[in-house]
C-alpha positions, 0 to 999 in steps of 0.5 A: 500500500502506498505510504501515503494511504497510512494515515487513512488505515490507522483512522479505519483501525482505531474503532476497531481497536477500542471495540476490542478493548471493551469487549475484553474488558466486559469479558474479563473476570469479576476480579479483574474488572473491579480492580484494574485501572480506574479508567477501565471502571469508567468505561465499563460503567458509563457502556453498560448503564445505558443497557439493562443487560450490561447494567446487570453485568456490571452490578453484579461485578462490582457487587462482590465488593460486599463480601470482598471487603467484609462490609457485612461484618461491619454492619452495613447493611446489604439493601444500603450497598445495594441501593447505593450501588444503583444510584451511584451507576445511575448517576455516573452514566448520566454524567452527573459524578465526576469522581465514580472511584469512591461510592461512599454510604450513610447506613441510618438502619445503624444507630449512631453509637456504631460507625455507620459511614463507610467509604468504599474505593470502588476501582481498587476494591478496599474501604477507606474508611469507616467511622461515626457520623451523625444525623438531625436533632429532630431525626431520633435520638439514638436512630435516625427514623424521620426525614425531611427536605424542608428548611428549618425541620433540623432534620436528616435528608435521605437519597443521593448527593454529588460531594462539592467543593470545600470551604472554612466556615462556621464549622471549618473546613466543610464540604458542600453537598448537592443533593440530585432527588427532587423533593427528597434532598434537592434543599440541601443547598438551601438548608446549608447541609454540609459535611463538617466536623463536630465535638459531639461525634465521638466515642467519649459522647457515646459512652457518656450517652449511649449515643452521639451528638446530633447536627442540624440535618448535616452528617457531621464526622469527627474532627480527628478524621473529617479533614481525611474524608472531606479531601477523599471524596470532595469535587464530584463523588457520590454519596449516599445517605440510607435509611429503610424508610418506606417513603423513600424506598417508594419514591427515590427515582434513583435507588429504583431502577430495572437492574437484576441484583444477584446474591453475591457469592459467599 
């Protein structure tokens, strides 16, 4: 072939090659899905949301994670991972997570004496932390068992938020939370709820009160960690605030969506 033909062949060729890298990609086994190269979660999830077939596939790779990482014996429970792990693929093909390595959930099923934040690292397959975190006053005392949107109801928002940037502020370094679920958390901006540190949110206070201190709706984190957690998961991540509240189950657009969830292996 004529050398000045070349350029024309190495056009015709390069969709061909990057059909072939996601389709072995898609091919590969669970393990090597979940824990190779951020940008192969990327693709692999941004493809497969837009298709019921390829979005259970990849459910149910990243699924393991559950049983990988102990997460049970930690006490989330196995509906928040589930629901957290819908909304997060939802939100990520729709563009809307800029950040798709970390999935971090807020399991309010828990009280708040045990650690019921976890943030996971979805690419490398290891959570980073796990640690108290509080909920509204006018949520519950020791478990959070109502919820509200509205400004001044001093209590917690369930649903899907994208992490914002950080600032210093009334209770420094904080980290704005926008919340993606019309009429269930889409005030937090309005309402101020952020993540920032908090005195109360420490063992000393649950040993004291058998629980920890309650915020104005924020998920407050203790001050020893919240500068670490604040700068993992700011500027575009996903974070999920459950509770098994069956208003929230029946509306949340997110945590409903048509994907087929298969126990993971034991």
């Amino acid at each position: 072939m004529p050398k000045s033909n070349y350029p024309q062949l190495r056009i015709l060729l390069f969709p061909l090659s990057l059909l072939i890298v996601v389709c072995f990609m898609f091919a590969a086994p669970a393990s090597d899905f979940l824990y190779n190269k951020k940008a192969a979660t990327a693709i692999a999830v941004k493809d497969s949301a837009s298709h019921i077939s390829g979005r259970d596939s990849a459910f149910n790779r990243f699924s393991v994670l559950y049983n990988s990482i102990k997460l049970d014996s930690l006490g989330l429970s196995q509906d928040a991972f589930n629901y957290g792990l819908n909304g997060y693929m939802d939100l990520v093909s729709n563009g809307a997570v800029n950040n798709n390595q970390i999935l971090s959930i807020v399991d309010f099923s828990l009280p708040s004496s045990k650690k019921r934040l976890f943030v996971i690292d979805v690419v490398s397959g290891k959570l980073l932390f796990n640690t108290f975190v509080s909920h509204g006053r006018n949520s519950g005392k020791e478990m959070a068992t109502e919820f509200s949107n509205d400004v001044n109801s001093f209590k917690s928002s369930l649903g899907f938020y994208v992490t914002g940037s950080t600032y210093s502020g009334e209770h420094g370094y904080s980290l704005r939370l926008d919340g993606k679920e019309a009429g269930i958390n889409d005030n937090a901006y309005d309402r101020s709820i952020v993540m920032h540190a908090a005195s109360y949110v420490n063992e000393k206070v649950i040993r004291m009160k058998g629980f920890i201190g309650r915020s104005l709706g924020c998920p407050a984190v203790p001050p020893s960690l919240h500068k670490a957690i604040i700068n993992t998961i700011k500027d575009g991540s996903c974070l999920f605030l459950y509770s098994p509240d069956s208003s929230y189950i029946s509306h949340s657009k997110l945590i409903n969506q048509p994907v087929v969830q298969q126990p993971a292996a034991s």
